[in-house]
C-alpha positions, -999 to 999 in steps of 0.1 A, spaced: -463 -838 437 -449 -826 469 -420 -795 468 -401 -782 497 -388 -744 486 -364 -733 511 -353 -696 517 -334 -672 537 -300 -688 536 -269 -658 531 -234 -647 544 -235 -637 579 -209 -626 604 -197 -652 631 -218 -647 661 -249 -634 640 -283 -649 630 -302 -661 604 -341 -678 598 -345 -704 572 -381 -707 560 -390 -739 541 -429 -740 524 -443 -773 515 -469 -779 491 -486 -814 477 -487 -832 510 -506 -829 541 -478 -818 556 -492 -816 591 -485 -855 592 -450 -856 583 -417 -848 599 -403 -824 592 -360 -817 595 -334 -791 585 -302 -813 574 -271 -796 561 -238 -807 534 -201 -788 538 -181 -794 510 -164 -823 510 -188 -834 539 -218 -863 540 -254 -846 549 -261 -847 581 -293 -841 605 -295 -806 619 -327 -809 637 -360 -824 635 -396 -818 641 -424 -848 646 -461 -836 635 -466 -837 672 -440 -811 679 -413 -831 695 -378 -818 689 -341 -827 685 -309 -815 677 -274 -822 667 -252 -817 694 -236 -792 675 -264 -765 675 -282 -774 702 -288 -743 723 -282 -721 696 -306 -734 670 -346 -735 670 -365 -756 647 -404 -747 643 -434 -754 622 -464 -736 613 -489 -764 602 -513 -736 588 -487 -723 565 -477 -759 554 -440 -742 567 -409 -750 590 -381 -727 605 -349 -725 612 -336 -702 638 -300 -701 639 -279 -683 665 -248 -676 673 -237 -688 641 -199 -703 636 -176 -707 607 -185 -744 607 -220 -738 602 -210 -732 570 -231 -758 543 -261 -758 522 -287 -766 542 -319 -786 531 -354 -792 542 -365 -826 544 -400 -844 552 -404 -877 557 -419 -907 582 -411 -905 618 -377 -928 624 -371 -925 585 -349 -908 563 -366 -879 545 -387 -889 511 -386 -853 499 -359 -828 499 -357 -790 488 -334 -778 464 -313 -762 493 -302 -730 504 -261 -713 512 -255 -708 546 -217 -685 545 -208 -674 578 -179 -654 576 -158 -624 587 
């Protein structure tokens, strides 16, 4: 049975930083893509960035330059690296894994993101 935990979601400070961690277990998870998709309230999920078991990146337009996704296939983990953070970045933000070109099979429970003065 594959499980995605997330962690290291909190209330930040426009401008400040954060690390999301997500640990898989129950998969090979080397295979898989791996992504970081987020919900506002009142909002529909959406992509944040993704990560193919070959390393290839991409981003949403709204975080790109400010956000680094990155996986550790020897901890079974993936990362988050958000900077410069905004008041819109606001969401719960979920790990997902999944086929290449697919949306995600498996999703974490999710993790607040609060960025706020």
């Amino acid at each position: 049975q594959v499980q995605l935990v997330e962690s290291g979601g909190g209330l930040v400070q426009p401008g400040g930083s954060l690390r999301l961690s997500c640990a898989a277990s129950g998969s090979i998870f080397s295979i898989y893509t791996m992504g970081w998709y987020r919900q506002a309230p009142g909002k529909q999920r959406e992509l944040v960035a993704a990560i193919t078991s070959g390393g290839r990146t991409n981003y949403a337009d709204s975080v790109k330059g400010r956000f680094t996704i990155s996986r550790d296939n020897a901890k079974d983990s993936v990362y988050l690296q958000m900077n410069s953070l905004k008041p819109e970045d606001t969401a719960v933000y979920y790990c997902g894994q999944g086929q290449l070109g697919d949306p995600p099979r498996y999703w974490g429970q999710g993790t607040q993101v609060t960025v706020s003065s």
